[in-house]
N, C-alpha and C positions, 0 to 999 in steps of 0.2 A: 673705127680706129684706122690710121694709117698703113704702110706695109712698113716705112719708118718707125713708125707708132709699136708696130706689134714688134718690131728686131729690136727695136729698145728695152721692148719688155719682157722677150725672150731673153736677152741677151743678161737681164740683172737678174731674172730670176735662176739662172746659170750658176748667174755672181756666188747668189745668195743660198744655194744647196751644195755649193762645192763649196764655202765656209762654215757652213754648219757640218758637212761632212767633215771638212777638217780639223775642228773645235774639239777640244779632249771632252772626255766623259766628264761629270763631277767626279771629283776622289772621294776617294770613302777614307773615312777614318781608319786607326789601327790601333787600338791601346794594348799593349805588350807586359806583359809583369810575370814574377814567378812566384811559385812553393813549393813544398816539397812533397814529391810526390807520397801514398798514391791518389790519383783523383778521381775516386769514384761518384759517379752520377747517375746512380741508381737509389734515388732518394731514402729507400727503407733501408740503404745502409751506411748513408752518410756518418762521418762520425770526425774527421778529423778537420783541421784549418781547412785543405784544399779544397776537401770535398764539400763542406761549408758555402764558399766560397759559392761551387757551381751551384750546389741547394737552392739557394737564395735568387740565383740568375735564370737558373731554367724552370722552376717550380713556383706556386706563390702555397703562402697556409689563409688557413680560417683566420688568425688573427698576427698580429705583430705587435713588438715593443713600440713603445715612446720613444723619438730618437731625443739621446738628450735627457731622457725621463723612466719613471719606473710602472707608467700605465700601459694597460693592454690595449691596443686600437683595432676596431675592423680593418678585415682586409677583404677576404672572399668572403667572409660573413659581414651582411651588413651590420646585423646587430645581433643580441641573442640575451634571453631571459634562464633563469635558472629555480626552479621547483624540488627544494630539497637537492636530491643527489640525480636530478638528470638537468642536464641544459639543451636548450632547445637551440638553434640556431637557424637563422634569415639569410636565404643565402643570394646576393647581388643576382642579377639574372641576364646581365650584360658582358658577363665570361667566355670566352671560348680556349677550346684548346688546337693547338698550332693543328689539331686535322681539322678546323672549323668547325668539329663539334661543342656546345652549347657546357660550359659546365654545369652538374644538376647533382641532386642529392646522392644520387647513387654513385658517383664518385666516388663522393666521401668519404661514405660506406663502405667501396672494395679498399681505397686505400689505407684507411683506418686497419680492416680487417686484411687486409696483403702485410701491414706493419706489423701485425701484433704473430700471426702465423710464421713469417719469417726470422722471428725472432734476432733480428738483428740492429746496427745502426742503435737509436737513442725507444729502440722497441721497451726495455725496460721502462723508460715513462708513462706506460698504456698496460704491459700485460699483468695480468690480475687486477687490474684498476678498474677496468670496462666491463659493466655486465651487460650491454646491449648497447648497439646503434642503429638506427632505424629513420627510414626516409620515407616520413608519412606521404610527401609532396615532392617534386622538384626544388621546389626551393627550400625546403625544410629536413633539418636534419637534427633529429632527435638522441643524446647520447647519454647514457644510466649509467652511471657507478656504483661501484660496489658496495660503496661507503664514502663516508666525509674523504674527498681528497683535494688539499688547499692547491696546491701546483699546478691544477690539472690546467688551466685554461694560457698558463704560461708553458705548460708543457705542449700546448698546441703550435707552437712555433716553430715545432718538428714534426708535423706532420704533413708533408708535400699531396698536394693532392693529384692525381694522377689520372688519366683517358683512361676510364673503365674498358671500353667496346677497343681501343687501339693495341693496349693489353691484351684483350681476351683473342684477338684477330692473329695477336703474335707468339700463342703459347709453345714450348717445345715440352717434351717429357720430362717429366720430375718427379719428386718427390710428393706433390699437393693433390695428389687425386685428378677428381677432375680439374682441375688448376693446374695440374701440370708441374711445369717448374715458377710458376705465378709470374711470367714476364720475365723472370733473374737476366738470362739471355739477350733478350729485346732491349730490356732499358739498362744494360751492362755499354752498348753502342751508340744509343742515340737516348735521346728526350720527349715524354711523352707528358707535356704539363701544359700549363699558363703561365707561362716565364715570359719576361721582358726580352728572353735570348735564348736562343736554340743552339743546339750542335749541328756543326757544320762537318766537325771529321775529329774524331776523340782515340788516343792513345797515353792512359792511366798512369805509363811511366814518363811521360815524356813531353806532348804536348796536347791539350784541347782545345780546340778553336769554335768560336760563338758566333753569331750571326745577331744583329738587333730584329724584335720581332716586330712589325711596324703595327699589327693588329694586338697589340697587348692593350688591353683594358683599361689601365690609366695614362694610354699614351705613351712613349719612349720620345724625351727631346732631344729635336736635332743636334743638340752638343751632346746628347749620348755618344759614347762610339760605335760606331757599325759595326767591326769586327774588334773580337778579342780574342789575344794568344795568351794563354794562360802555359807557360811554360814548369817544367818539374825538375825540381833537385840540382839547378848550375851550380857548376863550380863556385866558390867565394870567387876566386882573382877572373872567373869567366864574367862572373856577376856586375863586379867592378867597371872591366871592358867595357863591356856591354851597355851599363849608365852612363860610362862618360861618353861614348863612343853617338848616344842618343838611342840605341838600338833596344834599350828595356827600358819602361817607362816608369815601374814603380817594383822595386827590389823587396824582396821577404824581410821580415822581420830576424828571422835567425841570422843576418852575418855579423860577420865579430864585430864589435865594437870600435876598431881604428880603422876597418873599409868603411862602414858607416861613415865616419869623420871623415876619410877622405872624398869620398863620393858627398858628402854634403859641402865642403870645399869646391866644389864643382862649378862653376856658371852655369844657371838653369837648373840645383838641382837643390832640394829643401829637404827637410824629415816632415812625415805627418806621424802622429802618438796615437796608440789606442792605449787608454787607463781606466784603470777600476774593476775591470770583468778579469783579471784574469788573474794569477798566479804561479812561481815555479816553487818546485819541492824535489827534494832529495828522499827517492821514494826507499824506502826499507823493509825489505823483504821480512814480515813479522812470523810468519809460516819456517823459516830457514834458520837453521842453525849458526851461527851463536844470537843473531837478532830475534830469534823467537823469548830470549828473555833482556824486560824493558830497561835493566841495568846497562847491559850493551848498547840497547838503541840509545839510551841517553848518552852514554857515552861518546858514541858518534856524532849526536848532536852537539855537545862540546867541542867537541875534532872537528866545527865544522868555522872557519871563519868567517862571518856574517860580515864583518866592516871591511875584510880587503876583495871580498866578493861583490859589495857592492861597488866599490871602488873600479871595478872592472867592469861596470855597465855603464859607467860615465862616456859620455860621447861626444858631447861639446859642453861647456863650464852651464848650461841650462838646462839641455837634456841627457838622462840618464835611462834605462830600459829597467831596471828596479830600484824599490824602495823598499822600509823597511817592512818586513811581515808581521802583524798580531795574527799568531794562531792561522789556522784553516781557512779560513771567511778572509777575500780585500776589503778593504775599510770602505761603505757604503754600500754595502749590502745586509738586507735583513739578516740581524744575528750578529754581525763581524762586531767583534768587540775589541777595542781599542786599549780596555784594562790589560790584556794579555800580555805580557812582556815580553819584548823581540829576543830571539836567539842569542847567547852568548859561547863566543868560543872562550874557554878554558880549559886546558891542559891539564891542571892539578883534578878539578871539578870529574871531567872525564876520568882520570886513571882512581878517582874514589867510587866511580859508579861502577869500574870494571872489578874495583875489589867483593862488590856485594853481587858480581855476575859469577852464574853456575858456569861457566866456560873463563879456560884460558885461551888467553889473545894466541899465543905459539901453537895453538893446537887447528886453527882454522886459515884458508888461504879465502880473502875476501876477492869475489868478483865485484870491480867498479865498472859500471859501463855507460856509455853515451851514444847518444844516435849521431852515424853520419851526416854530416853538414851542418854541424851543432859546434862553431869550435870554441864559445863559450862554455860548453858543458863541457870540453875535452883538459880545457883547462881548471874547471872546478873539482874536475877527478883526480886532476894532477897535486893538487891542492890538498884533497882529502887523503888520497897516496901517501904524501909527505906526513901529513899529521895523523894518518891513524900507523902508521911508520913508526912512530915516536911512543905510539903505545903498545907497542908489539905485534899488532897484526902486517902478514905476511900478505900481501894484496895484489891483483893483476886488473888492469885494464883493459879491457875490450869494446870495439867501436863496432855500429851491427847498423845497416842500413834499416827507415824505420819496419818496413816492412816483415822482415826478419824481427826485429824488436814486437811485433805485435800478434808473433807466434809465439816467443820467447814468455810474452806474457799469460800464454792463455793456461800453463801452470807454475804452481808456488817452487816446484821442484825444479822446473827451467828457469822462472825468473831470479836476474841476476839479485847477490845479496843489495846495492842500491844502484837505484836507476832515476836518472834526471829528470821529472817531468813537468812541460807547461799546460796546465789545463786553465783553459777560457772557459768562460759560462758558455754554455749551450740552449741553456734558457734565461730567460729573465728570473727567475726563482734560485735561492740559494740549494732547493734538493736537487738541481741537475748536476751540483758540486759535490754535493757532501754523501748523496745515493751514490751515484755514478762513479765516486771516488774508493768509500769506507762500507758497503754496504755489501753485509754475505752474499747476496743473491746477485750483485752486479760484478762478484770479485770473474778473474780470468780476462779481463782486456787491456788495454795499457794504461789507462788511466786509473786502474785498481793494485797497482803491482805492489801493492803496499801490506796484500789478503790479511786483512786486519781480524776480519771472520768472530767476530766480538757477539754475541749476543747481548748483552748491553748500549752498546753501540747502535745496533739493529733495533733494540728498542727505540731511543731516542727519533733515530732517523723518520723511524713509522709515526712517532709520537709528532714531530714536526709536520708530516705529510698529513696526519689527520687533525692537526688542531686549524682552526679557520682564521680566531680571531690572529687580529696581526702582532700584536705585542705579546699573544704569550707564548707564539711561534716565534718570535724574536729571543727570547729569554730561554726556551728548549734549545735554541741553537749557541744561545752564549753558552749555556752548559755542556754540550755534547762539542764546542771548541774546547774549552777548557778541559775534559776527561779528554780528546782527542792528542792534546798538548802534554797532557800528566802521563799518557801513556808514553810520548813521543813515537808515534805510528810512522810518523814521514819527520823527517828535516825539513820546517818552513824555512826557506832560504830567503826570499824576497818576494814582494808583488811586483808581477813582472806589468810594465810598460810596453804595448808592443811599438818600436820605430821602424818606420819605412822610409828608404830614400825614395822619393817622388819628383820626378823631371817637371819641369812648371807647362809643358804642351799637357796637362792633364791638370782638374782641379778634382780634390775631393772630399767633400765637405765634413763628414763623417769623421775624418781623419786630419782637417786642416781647418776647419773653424772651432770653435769651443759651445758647448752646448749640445753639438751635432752626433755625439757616438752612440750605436745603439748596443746596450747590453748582452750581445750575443755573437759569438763567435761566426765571422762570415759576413753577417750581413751590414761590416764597415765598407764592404767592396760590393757593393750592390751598382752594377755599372750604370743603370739607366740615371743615378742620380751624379755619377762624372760628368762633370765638362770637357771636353777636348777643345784647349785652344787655336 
């Protein structure tokens, strides 16, 4: 080559490293959204939306719903057989967890047994259920019950499985012997799973930020997003800003109903619906004076106005966030029975149920209450204010951030006479509702504030969880609806719809096509299945 030759070719390869140096990086994605706090992601005590939410993103289970449908699919299990009351399970063998290490049966194992020890999170699904798990093999995981338990394989959708050896590397003192404090510490911070997405840097009141994990298992597509800000508790009119402004990409379900409307008035900006999994109720403290007798609660359930309540979830002439409630059960789930007939406000009806109650109305001051950043509920209180007003009860208001509300619950003597609540399936099974709601042994957390504490009740519930076949567990639950309703334990208000404003730089399928929702709380927001436009 020349000396021409070579300056020529000096000179472009110059060109061509001082424009690749100057060439921006690729962007990374950012998908932005909120809830309300707290967001914990320490899998054994998930339990509310947010913490849902991360469940699902930084963990996988043994099995998942049908999306769209009411079957159980492999997930970490490939498959699994069942012999009486133990099911065995096959466990994929092309897992790892974000240390590189191998998922294997003994995972399972500690996490199953971390769940049941800790007694927390949706731990009720498992303890006294399990009488053995055992991992004959790496890939096999062997689990015995106690007895016929119909739920149990839908109950496995809570069960996060978790880096045994990363756990045991990161114990501090506790309570669990040699366990320690079983990790509580360690996975309070960060994420020790096979999740599609890890933690990048997590603060429970305020904001968690995700990372996409590029070695997950079934792939993360590159319209996943890279990172996620899962932000806690905004203001409503912050909320608002914030969507139109582009800077939050998909708003919570709880804001009031005419931001909704105006943030969907927006250029670029749509509602996605989640339906059928969930429900709200006007919980009734059955333990607390004057509502420990059923005269009163009916009462109040008359006091309660079912048509201009719904009235106020309307949001555009199409969609509305409830419908009307039969009983306990939303309509499409095993048991929900549609014979039940929806709530009726009457006045007259009310002040005849207060005549056959051992309490007068002038002698008790009722606490209504509602969680901050709920201003739907604040106005359904206002509501119930006026009309139990009319029947002589002397009533107060009080708003409690939720956190505070789930201390409030954990006795019948703190919790207030009624309290607002939205409970979502948790599992694909209707006993993650109806245990987890009305059930003595699950009463003291917020989704029980109703301490029904029934023996009767308790039967039923047990009676459902041990019958197999499908229909006659259907018809155990039409009846324990109905005794549920005769008693009036809670005020069924509506089946709640959940809406979300969704800016269109995001799609999400689960929540914007039809067919696509999966029956349990959380796992509508599962990010690897977002698109980012």
């Amino acid at each position: 080559m020349t000396i021409l030759g070579r300056s020529i070719q000096a000179t472009a390869s110059a060109v061509l490293l001082a424009s690749l140096a100057a060439a921006p990086a690729v962007a990374q994605t950012v998908l932005t959204l909120d809830e309300h706090a707290i967001g914990e992601i320490d899998p054994a005590k998930a339990t509310d939306y947010a913490d849902s939410i991360l469940f699902y993103n930084l963990y996988d289970t043994l099995v998942i719903p049908e999306a769209g449908g009411t079957e159980i699919l492999p997930h970490l299990a490939e498959s699994w057989s069942i012999d009486g009351t133990t099911y065995t399970f096959t466990l994929r063998d092309d897992v790892r967890f974000l240390s590189g290490e191998v998922m294997e049966a003994e995972d399972v194992v500690f996490s199953l047994e971390r769940m049941i020890a800790l007694g927390q999170g949706f731990s009720s699904l498992f303890g006294g259920v399990i009488e053995s798990v055992e991992a004959p093999d790496p890939q096999t995981v062997a689990i015995t019950l106690s007895g016929p338990y119909a739920p149990f394989l839908g109950s496995l959708v809570r069960l996060a499985v978790v880096d045994k050896d990363t756990v045991m590397a990161n114990l501090e003192d506790g309570d669990y012997g040699e366990m320690g404090d079983y990790g509580q510490a360690f996975l309070s911070t960060t994420s020790a799973g096979t999740g599609a997405y890890s933690i990048d840097s997590h603060d429970p009141q305020n904001l968690t930020v995700m990372a996409k994990n590029d070695e997950y298992f079934l792939g993360v597509p590159e319209a996943a997003p890279d990172i996620v800000r899962l932000q806690y508790s905004i203001e409503p009119a912050t909320l608002r800003a914030l969507i139109t402004r582009g800077e939050l990409d998909i708003g919570d379900q709880w804001m009031a109903p005419e931001i909704k409307a105006a943030v969907a008035a927006t250029d670029g900006v749509g509602l996605g619906t989640e339906a059928g999994i969930s429900s709200f109720y006007l919980k009734l403290n059955n333990q607390r004076a004057p509502l420990d007798d059923v005269h009163c609660r009916r009462a109040f359930a008359h006091a309660f106005d079912y048509e201009s309540i719904l009235e106020l979830t309307q949001i555009t002439d199409d969609i509305a966030f409830g419908r009307p409630a039969h009983g306990p059960l939303p309509l499409g789930l095993l048991g929900a029975d549609e014979g039940i007939p929806t709530g009726r406000f009457d006045l007259d009806a009310a002040r005849a149920e207060l005549d056959l109650c051992q309490y007068d109305a002038g002698d008790f001051q009722i606490q209504l209450n509602w969680v901050a950043g709920n201003p739907i509920q604040e106005r359904i209180q206002l509501m119930m204010q006026l009309n139990l007003g009319q029947l002589g009860f002397d009533t107060t208001i009080t708003t409690t951030p939720w956190a505070m509300f789930t201390e409030l619950a954990s006795s019948a003597e703190r919790t207030p006479h009624v309290s607002p609540v939205n409970f979502i399936l948790t599992t694909p099974d209707p006993d993650s509702m109806l245990y987890t709601m009305y059930h003595s042994d699950a009463a003291g957390t917020w989704a029980s504030v109703d301490w029904v504490m029934s023996d009767e009740v308790d039967r039923m519930i047990e009676a459902g969880r041990t019958e197999t076949d499908p229909e006659a567990r259907a018809q155990i639950y039409r009846e324990l609806g109905q005794k549920l309703v005769e008693d009036q334990v809670s005020i069924f208000a509506y089946e709640l719809v959940g809406v979300f404003p969704i800016r269109d730089v995001v799609h999400v399928p689960a929540l914007q096509e039809a067919g696509q929702t999966y029956s349990v709380q959380g796992m509508n927001f599962m990010f690897r299945e977002m698109q980012m436009q």
